[in-house]
C-alpha positions, 0 to 999 in steps of 0.5 A, a space after each residue: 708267743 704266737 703271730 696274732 698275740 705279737 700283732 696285736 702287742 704291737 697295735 697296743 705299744 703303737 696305740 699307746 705312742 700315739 696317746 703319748 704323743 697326743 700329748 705332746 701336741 696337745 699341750 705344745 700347739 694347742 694349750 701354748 696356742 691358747 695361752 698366745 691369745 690370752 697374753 696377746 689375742 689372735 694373730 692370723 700368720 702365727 695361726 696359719 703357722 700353728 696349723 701347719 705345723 700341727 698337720 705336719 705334725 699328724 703327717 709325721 706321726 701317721 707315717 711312724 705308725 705304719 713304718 718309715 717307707 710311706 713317707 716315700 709315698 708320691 700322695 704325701 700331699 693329700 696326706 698333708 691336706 687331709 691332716 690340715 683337714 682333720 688335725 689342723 685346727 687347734 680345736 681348745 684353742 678356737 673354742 677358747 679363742 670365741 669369748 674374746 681370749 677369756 679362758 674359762 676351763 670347767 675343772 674343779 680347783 683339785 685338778 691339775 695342769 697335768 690331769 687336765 692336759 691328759 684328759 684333754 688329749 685323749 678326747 680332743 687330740 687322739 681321737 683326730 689322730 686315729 682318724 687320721 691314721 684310719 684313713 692313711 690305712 684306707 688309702 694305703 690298701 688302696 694303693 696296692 
């Protein structure tokens, strides 16, 4: 197997990672955030703490995507900021969050949980983390 074709494998299993782990934050901060506003309605500490959690979250993963040593990186903090920026915000959860708590998903009653938390990750949580990594790269090629 030649270089490119290895390259481009590993875009794919990197790409594929960061769809699964979409997932996971898809459904752990953001559909559990949700559900906290249904049971007991907004509290602002608990979404701060969301926020923040998630961004480290994006930090975490972006650095993964392109190897260990740019957590080594003396900017980590706009890292920080711009997953704040781009990944912070729970974005089902603040959608939800404007009709007072009342959840009201548009899925026919034959899809599942699961199905809908996967479709919802690959258009609300893969796309931000993309973007997040397209810019990490931008400023990593920046910094050489």
């Amino acid at each position: 197997m030649n270089e490119m074709n290895l390259s481009k494998l590993l875009l794919l299993v990197k790409l594929i990672v960061v769809y699964l782990l979409s997932i996971v934050s898809f459904f752990m901060t953001d559909l559990m955030v949700c559900f906290g506003i249904i049971a007991g309605g907004i509290n602002p500490i608990a979404f701060i703490l969301i926020i923040i959690t998630r961004a480290g979250l994006a930090v975490l993963i972006s650095c993964l995507f392109f190897g260990i040593q740019v957590l080594n990186n003396p900017k980590l903090e706009i890292d920080f900021i711009l997953a704040m920026i781009i990944f912070g915000v729970p974005i089902m959860s603040f959608i939800e969050a404007i009709p007072y708590g009342i959840i009201t998903l548009p899925l026919p009653p034959y899809v599942s949980l699961m199905q809908a938390t996967l479709t919802m990750a690959l258009l609300y949580e893969f796309p931000r983390l993309i973007l997040l990594i397209i810019i990490k790269h931008i400023r990593v090629r920046q910094m050489k």
